[in-house]
N, C-alpha and C positions, 0 to 999 in steps of 0.2 A: 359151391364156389362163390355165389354168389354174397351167401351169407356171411364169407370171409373176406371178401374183399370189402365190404361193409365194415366190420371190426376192424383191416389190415385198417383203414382211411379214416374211420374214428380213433384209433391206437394213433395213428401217425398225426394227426389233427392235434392232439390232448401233446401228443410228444412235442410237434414244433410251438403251441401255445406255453407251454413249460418253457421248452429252451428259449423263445422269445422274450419270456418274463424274466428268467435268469439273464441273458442278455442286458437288458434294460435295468434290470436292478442295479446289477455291477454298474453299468456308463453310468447311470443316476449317481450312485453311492461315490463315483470315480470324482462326477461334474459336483454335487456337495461338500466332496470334499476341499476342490479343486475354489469352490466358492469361499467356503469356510476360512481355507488358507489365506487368500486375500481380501478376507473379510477383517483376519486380524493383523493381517499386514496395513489394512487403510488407517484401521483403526489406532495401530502404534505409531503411524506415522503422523495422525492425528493429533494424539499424546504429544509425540516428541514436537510437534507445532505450537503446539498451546505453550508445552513448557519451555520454547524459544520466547515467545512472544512476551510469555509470564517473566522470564531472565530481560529481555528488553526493555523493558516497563522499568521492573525493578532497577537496574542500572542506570535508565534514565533520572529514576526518580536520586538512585544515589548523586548522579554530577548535578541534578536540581539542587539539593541540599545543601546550607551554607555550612561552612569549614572554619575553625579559626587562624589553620595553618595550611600553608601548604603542602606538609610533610602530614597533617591530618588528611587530606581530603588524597595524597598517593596512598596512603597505609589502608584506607577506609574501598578505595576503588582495586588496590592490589588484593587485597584481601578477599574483596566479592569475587574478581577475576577467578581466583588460585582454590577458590570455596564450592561446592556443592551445584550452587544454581548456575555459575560461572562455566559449569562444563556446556552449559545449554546456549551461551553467546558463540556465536562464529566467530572460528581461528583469525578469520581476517579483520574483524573487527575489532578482538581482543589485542589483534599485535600492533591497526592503526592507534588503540586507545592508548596501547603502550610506548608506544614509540613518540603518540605527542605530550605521553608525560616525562618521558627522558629529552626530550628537545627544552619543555619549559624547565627540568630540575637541572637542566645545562645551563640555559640561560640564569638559573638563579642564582648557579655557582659559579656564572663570570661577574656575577654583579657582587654577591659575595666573595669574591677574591679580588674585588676591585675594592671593596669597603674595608676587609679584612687583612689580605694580602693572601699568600700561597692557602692552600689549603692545610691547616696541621695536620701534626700523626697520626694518623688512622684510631689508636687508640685514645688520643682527645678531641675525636670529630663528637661524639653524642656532645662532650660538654661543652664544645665549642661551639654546636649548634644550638644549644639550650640557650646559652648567651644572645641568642641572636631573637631582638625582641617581633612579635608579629609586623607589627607595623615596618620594621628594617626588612622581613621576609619576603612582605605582600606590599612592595611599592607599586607605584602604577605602573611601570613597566610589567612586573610580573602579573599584576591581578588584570591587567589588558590582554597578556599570554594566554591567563589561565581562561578568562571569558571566554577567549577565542577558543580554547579546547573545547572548554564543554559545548559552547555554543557548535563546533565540526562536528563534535561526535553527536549532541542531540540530534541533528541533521541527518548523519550518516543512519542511525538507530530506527528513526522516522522515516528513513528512506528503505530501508531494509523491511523492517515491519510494514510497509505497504506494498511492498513485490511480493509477501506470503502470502 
C-alpha cells in the first residue's frame, strides 16, 4: 500500500506540474498576445502621429510660400487639402482653412464687382478673370486679408502640433 500511495503522489505531483505548465502557457500565450495587439496599436497610432505632424509641416510650409495670385495660392492649398497627405490634417482645420479662404475669395469679388461691375456669365468668368492683372487681384486690402489667413492658420497649425 505503501508503495502505491507513493506512485498514487508522484503520478499526481508530475500530473498537477503539467497541468500548471499548461495553464501558464495559455495565460502567457493569451497576456503576449494581448501585449503584441497593443503593441501595434501604439505603434500605428504612432504612424498616424508622425504622418499628422509631417501634413502640418508641409501645409505650413505651403501658406509660407509666396504666390503670384491669389487664385494660385487657393488652387495650390485646395489641391494639398483634397490630395493624399491632406487626408492626414484635421477635419477642423481643413474646414477653418477653407472657410477663411472663401471669406477672403468673397471679399475679392466685392472688390471685383466694384472695379468691374456684376460678375459675367459663368461661362466668361475664366476669361474675365484672366483680364484681371495681379496687382488689380492682390491690392492691399486683399494681400492684408491674405496675411492675415496665413498668419491664423500658421498659428492654429502651431497650436495643434504642440498639443500632440
Amino acid at each position: 500500500m505503501e508503495y502505491f500511495e507513493f506512485l498514487l503522489g508522484w503520478f499526481l505531483g508530475i500530473a498537477s506540474l503539467v497541468i500548471a505548465e499548461v495553464i501558464g502557457y495559455l495565460f502567457t500565450k493569451k497576456n503576449m498576445k494581448a501585449e503584441h495587439e497593443h503593441s501595434e496599436k501604439m505603434f500605428r497610432i504612432q504612424l498616424y502621429q508622425e504622418d499628422k505632424k509631417k501634413a502640418l509641416i508641409e501645409l505650413d510650409e505651403l501658406l509660407k510660400k509666396k504666390y503670384n495670385t491669389f487664385r494660385d495660392f487657393q488652387a495650390s492649398v485646395e489641391s494639398y487639402l483634397d490630395g493624399s497627405s491632406g487626408m492626414f490634417v484635421p477635419e477642423n482645420l481643413k474646414e477653418d482653412l477653407r472657410q477663411e479662404i472663401r471669406s477672403v475669395n468673397d471679399f475679392m469679388a466685392e472688390k471685383i464687382e466694384q472695379i468691374y461691375g456684376p460678375e459675367p456669365e459663368l461661362d466668361d468668368y475664366d476669361d474675365w478673370a484672366e483680364d484681371i492683372s495681379p496687382e488689380e487681384e492682390l491690392d492691399q486690402g486683399t494681400e492684408t486679408r491674405l496675411r492675415g489667413l496665413r498668419t491664423n492658420m500658421r498659428e492654429k497649425i502651431r497650436k495643434y502640433v504642440s498639443e500632440e
